[in-house]
C-alpha positions in Angstrom: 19.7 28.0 7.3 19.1 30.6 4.4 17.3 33.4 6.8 20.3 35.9 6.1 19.3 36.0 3.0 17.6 38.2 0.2 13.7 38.0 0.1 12.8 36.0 -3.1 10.8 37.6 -5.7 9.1 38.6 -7.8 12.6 38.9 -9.3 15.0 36.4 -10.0 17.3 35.6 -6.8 20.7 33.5 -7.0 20.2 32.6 -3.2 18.1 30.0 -1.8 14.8 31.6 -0.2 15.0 32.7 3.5 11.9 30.8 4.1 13.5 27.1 3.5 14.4 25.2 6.3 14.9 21.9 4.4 14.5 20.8 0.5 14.5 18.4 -2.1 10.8 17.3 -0.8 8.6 16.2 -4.0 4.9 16.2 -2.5 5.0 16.1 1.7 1.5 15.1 2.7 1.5 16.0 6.3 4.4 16.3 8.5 4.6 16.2 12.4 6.4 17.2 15.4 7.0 14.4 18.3 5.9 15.8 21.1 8.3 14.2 23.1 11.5 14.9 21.2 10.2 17.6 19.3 11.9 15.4 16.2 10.3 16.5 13.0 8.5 13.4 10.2 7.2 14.2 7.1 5.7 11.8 4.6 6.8 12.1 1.2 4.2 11.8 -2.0 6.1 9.7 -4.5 5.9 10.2 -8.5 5.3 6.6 -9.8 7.2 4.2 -7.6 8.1 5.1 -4.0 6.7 6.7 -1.2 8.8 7.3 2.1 9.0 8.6 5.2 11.6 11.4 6.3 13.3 12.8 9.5 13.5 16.7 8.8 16.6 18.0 9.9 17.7 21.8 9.2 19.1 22.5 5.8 18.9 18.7 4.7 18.3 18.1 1.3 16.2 14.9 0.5 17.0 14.0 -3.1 13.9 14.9 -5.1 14.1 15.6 -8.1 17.3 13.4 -8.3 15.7 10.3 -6.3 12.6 9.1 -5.3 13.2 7.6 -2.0 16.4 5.6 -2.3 15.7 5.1 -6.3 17.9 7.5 -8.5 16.0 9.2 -11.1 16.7 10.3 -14.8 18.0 13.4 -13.3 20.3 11.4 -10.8 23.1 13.4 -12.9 22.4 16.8 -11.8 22.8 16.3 -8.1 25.9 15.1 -5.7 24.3 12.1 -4.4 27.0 12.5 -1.4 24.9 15.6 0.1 21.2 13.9 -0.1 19.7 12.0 3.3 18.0 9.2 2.1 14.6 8.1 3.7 14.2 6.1 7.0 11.5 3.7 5.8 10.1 4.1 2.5 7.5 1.4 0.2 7.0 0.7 -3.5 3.6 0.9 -5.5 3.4 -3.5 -4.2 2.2 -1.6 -0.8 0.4 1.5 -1.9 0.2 4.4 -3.9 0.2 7.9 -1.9 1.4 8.0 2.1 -0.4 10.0 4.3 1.5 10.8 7.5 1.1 10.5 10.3 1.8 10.9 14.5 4.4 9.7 16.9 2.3 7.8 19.4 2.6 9.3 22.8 -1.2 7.6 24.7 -2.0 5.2 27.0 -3.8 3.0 25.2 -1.8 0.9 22.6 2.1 1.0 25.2 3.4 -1.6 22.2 3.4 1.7 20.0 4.8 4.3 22.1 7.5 6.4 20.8 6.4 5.0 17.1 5.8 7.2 14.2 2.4 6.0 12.6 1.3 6.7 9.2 -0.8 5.1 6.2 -1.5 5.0 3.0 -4.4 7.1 1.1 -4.7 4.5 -1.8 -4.3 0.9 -0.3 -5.7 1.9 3.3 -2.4 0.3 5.4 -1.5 1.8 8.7 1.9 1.3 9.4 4.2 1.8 12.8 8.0 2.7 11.4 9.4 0.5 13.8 13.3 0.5 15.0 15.1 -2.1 14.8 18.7 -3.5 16.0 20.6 -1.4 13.5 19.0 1.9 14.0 17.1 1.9 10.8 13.5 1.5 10.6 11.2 -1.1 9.3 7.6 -0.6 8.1 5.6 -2.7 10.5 1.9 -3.2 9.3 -0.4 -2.4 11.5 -4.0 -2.6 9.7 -5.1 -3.5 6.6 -8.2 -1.4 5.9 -10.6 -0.1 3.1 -9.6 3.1 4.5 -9.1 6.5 3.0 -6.7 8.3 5.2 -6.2 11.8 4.6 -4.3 13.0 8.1 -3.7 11.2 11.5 -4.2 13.7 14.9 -4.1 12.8 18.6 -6.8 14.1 20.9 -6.5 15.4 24.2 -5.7 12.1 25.6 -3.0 11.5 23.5 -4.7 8.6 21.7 -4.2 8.5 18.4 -7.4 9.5 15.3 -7.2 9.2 11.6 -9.4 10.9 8.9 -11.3 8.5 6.8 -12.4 10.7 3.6 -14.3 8.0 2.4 -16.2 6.8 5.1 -19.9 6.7 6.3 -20.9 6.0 2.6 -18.4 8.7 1.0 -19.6 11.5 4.3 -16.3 11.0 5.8 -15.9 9.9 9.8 -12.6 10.3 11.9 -11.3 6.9 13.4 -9.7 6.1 16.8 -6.7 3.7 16.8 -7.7 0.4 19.2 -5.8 -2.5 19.9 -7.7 -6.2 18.7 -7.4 -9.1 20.3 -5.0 -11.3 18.4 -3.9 -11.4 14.8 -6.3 -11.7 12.3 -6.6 -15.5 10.7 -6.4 -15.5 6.7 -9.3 -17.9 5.6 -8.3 -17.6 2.1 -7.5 -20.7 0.2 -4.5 -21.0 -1.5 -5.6 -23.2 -3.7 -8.4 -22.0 -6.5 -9.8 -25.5 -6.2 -10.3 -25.2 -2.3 -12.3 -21.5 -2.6 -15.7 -22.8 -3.5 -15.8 -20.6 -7.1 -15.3 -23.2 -9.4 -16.6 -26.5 -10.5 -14.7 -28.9 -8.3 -14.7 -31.5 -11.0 -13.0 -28.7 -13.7 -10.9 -25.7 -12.1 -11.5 -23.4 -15.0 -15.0 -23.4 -15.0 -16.9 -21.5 -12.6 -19.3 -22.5 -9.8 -22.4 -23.3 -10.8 -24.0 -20.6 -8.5 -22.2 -17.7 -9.8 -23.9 -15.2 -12.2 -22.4 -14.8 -15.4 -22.1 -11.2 -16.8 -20.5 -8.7 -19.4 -19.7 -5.0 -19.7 -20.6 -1.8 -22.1 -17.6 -1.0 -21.5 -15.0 -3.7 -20.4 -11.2 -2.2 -19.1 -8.4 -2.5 -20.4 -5.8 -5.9 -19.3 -3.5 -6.0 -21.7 -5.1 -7.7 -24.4 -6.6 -10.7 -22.2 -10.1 -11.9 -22.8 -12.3 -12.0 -19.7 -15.4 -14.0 -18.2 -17.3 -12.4 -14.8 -19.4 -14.0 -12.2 -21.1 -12.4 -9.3 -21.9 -14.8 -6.3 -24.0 -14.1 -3.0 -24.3 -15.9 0.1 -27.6 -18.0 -0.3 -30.7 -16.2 0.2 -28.8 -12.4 -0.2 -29.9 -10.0 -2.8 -28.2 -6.5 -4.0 -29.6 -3.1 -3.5 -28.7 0.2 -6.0 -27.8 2.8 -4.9 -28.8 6.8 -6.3 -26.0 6.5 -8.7 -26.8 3.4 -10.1 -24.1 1.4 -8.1 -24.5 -2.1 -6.9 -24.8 -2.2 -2.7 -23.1 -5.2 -2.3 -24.1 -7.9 1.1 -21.2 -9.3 3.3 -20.1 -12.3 1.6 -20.5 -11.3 -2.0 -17.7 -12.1 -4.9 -16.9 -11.0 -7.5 -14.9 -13.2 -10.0 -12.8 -12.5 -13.2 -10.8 -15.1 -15.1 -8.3 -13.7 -17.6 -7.1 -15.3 -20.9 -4.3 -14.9 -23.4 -5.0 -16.8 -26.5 -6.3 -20.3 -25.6 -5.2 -20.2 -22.2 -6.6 -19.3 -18.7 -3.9 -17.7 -17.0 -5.4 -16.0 -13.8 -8.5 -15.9 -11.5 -9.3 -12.8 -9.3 -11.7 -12.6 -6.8 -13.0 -9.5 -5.0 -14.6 -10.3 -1.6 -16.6 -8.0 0.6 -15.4 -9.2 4.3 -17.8 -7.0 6.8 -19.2 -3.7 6.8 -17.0 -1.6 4.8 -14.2 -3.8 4.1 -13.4 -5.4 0.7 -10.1 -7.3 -0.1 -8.7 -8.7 -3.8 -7.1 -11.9 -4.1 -5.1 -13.6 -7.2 -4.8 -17.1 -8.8 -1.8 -18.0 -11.1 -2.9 -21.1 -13.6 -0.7 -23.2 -13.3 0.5 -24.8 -17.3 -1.8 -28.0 -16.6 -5.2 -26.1 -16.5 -6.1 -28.4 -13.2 -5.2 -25.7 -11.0 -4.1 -22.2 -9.9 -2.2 -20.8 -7.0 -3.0 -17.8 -4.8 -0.2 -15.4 -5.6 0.6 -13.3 -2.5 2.1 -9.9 -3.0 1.9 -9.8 -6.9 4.3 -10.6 -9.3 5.3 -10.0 -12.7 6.1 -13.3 -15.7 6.4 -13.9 -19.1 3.5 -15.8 -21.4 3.5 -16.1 -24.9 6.3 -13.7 -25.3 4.1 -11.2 -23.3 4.5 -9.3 -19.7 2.0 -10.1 -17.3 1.2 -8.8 -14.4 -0.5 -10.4 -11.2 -1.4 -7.4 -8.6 -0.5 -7.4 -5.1 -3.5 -7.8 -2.4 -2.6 -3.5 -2.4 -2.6 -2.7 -5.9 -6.0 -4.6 -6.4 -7.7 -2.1 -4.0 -6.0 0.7 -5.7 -8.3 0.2 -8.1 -11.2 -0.9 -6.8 -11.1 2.2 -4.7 -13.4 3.1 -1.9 -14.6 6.0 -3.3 -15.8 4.0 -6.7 -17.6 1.8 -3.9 -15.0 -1.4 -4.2 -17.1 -3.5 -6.6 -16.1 -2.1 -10.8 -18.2 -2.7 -13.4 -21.6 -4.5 -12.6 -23.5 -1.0 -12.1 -26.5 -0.2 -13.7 -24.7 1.5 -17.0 -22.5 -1.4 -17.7 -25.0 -4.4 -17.3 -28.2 -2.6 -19.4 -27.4 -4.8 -22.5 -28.1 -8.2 -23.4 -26.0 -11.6 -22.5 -25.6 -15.0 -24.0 -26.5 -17.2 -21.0 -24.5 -20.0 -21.9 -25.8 -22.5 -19.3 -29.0 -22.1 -20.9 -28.2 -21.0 -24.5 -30.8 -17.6 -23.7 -29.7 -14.0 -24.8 -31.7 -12.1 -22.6 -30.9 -8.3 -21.1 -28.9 -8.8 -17.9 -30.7 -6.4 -15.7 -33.9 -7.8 -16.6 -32.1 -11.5 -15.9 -30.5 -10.2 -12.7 -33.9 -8.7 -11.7 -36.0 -12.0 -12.4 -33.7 -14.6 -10.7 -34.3 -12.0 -7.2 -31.0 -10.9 -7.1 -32.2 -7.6 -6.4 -33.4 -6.0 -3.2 -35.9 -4.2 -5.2 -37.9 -3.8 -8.7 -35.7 -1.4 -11.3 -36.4 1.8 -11.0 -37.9 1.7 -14.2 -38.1 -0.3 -17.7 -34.7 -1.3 -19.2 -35.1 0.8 -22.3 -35.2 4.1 -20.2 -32.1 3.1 -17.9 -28.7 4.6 -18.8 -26.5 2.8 -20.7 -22.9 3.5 -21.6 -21.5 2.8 -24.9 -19.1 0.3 -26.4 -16.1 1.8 -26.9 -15.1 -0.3 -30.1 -18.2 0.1 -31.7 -17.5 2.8 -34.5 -21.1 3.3 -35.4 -21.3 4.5 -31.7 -21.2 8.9 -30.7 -17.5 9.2 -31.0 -18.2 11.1 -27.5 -20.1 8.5 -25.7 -17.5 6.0 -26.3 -15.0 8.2 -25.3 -16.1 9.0 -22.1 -17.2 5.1 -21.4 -13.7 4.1 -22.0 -12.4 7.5 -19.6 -15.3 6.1 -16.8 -14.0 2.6 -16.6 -10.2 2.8 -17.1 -9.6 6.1 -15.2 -12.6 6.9 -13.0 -12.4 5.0 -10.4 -9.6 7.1 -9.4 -10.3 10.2 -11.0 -13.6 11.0 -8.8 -14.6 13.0 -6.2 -12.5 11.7 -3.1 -10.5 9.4 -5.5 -7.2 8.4 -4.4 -5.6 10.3 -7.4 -3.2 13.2 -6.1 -5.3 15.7 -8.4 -9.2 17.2 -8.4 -10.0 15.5 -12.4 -13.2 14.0 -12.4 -13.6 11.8 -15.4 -17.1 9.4 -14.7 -19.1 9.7 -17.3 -21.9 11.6 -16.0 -19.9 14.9 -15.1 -20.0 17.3 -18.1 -16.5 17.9 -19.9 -16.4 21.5 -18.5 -16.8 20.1 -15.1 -13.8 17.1 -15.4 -11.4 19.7 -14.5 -9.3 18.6 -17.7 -10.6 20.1 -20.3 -8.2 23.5 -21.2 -6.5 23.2 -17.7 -3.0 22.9 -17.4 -1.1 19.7 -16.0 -0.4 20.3 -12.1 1.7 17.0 -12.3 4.6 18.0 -15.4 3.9 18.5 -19.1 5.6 15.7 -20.5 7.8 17.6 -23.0 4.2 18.6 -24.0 4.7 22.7 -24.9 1.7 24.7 -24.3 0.2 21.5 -22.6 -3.3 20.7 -21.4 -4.7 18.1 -19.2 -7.1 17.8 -22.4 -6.6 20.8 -25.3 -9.7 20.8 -27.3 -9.1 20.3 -30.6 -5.5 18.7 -30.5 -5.0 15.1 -29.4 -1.3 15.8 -29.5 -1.0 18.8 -26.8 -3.2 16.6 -24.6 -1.2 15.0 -21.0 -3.9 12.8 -20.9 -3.4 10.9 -24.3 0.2 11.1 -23.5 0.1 9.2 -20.5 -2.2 7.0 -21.9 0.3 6.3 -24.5 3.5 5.1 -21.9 4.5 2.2 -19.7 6.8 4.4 -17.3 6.8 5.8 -13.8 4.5 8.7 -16.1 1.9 6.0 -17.3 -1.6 5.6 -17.0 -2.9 3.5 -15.7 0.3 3.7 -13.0 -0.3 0.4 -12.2 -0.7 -3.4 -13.2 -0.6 -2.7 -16.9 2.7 -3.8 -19.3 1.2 -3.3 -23.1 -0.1 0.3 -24.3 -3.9 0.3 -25.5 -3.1 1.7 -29.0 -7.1 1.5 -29.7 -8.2 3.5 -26.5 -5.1 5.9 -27.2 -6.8 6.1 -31.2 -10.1 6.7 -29.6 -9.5 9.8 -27.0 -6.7 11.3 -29.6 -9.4 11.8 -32.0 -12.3 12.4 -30.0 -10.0 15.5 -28.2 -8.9 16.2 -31.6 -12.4 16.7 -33.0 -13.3 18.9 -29.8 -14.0 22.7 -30.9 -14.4 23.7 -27.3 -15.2 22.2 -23.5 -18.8 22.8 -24.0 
């Protein structure tokens, strides 16, 4: 629409750019013609709450900065929202966390999709179809649920339909073909906590007697709540380790974590490893008797004690417990190297050495306790200022800020990669600066220029974590401020 126009650059031009053919597009990860109607879809990277799917049409302007999807913005002021075309499907963070589009289905194969645009979702692993309905707009019909990285969708040849899995194949990556199953998958969870075999069935807050009590190093962060973990096997299963010291967890395993506020038990979470490659996250609301708890589908959000709190949707649990962190946070070999009060038995014993001698492991250590790394407590001031630091950085923000992460950015922050290597340290924000002037993802030697503390230090759409948190960490935010602000260089 602007090709008439001046070439813009390097000085300042009044006209839009020649080279636009459509705007107001915050992050487009992949767009695609149809090869039938040559119509043109682009999926739309959101900010902090929506992501959305778009018909391209020449000259259209699609709202960003103004909205994100069909939610005005802060800057909703500065546009005519007459002259912006709103999405024709979008999904909030309840579903996932960064789109990936995406292919109109033009094969043989799957004739229920035909003429559908397909797309996913790089953090929760959803595969959608954004099906038509009655009215002429679009719904977003699930397709899959998967543990799933995808990073683009093709078609081959045959028209059949392929998606790139960045995290598959043990982190090596594999493409996938789209086939149709045979029927709709049966949910065996219970919706009752009483019913799903991980507690006492005489006493609904306390754990099955089979389950594995442990603690963490370095615990995260949930909003003030006290926690209890449990690990449970199928009979006769043990756990291998991995290079990295990560737990290789069998088909069948759980992981449980009850979460308190004051006196009171107010939610059970279970991780679950399904099959080969497939993990899933499931949440229990207490109910006020303490007898029993309620599975919670699609999260939700109350008020206890005067306090926010926040059950995760089935998505938002795995946009944590990320593929690329290997599903299962915390029991790695880092977090568990430090002693436990057994209470079942009243023993304080070293939990790998405990975990090792009741043959929960595939295989002896690698070698004695005392030489196995072991991260530090974050609260403990007698601690290296810098080891707690980066323990609290490789449990609340590494499993997304990794190699392959789902985070829309390159940071590494696990605490084995040397500060010059995070990609933080003296680099400038790709993602805004806050207000920050002269900003840094991490500026050594001042907490306060730092993106990283700031984000830390909100409950907006600009927050960190982006998700399932409602109270600010004022001691982690203490903790990296002055550990950045003691920093003489990235060294």
């Amino acid at each position: 629409p602007f090709a008439g126009n001046p070439t813009c650059g390097p000085a300042d031009n009044s006209e839009p750019c020649p080279e636009i053919f459509a705007w107001g597009l915050r992050n487009p990860w992949r767009w695609a013609f149809d090869s039938d109607s040559e119509a043109l879809w682009l999926a739309d990277v959101g900010q902090g709450a929506r992501e959305e799917v778009n018909l391209i049409s020449r000259g259209g302007n699609y709202g960003w900065r103004c909205k994100e999807g069909t939610r005005d913005t802060v800057n909703v002021g500065d546009c005519q929202p007459d002259t912006l075309i709103d999405p024709v499907t979008e999904y909030d963070r309840g579903f996932g966390s960064s789109i990936t589009g995406g292919q109109v289905y033009r094969g043989n194969a799957l004739p229920d999709l035909v003429g559908l645009y397909i797309y996913g979702d790089f953090g929760s692993g959803r595969v959608w179809a954004a099906r038509p309905d009655a009215e002429g707009n679009f719904t977003n019909d699930e397709l899959a649920r998967t543990n799933f990285s995808p990073t683009a969708f093709a078609t081959g040849l045959e028209g059949e339909l392929y998606m790139v899995d960045i995290n598959g194949g043990n982190g090596q990556g594999r493409v996938r073909r789209m086939v149709a199953t045979s029927g709709n998958p049966v949910d065996t969870i219970a919706d009752a906590l009483s019913d799903t075999g991980c507690v006492d069935p005489n006493a609904t807050t306390q754990p099955y007697s089979g389950l594995l009590p442990y603690g963490l190093n370095a615990p995260f962060w949930s909003d003030s709540a006290l926690k209890d973990r449990y690990i449970g096997l199928p009979n006769g299963e043990t756990n291998s380790i991995d290079s990295q010291g990560e737990y290789e967890y069998q088909v069948g395993a759980v992981i449980v974590k009850n979460f308190s506020l004051g006196n009171r038990l107010v939610e059970t979470r279970h991780i679950m490893r399904h099959s080969v490659g497939v993990w899933a996250g499931y949440t229990y609301d207490l109910n006020d008797a303490q007898s029993d708890a309620t599975r919670v589908r699609g999260g939700k959000t109350t008020q206890i004690n005067g306090q926010t709190w926040i059950y995760p949707s089935e998505a938002q649990c795995m946009q944590c417990h990320t593929a690329a962190a290997k599903f299962a946070l915390g029991p790695e070999i880092n977090q568990l190297n430090r002693n436990f009060d057994y209470p079942s038995t009243g023993r304080r014993a070293n939990q790998l050495e405990t975990i090792e001698h009741v043959m929960m492991f595939t295989a002896s250590l690698a070698a004695p306790v005392s030489q196995l790394p072991q991260l530090a407590d974050p609260l403990d001031t007698t601690a290296d200022i810098e080891q707690r630091a980066r323990a609290y950085l490789d449990t609340n923000c590494a499993s997304c800020h990794r190699p392959n992460g789902p985070a829309p950015s390159d940071l590494d922050l696990r605490y084995e990669t040397a500060l010059s290597d995070t990609n933080a340290c003296d680099v400038a924000p790709s993602s805004g600066t806050l207000g920050i002037a002269d900003a840094r993802i991490i500026a050594p030697g001042n907490g306060v220029a730092s993106v990283l503390v700031e984000r830390m230090n909100r409950r907006d759409v600009d927050a960190m974590p982006p998700i399932g948190s409602a109270l600010i960490d004022a001691d982690g935010v203490a903790l990296i401020r002055t550990w950045i602000d003691q920093l003489s260089s990235c060294d």
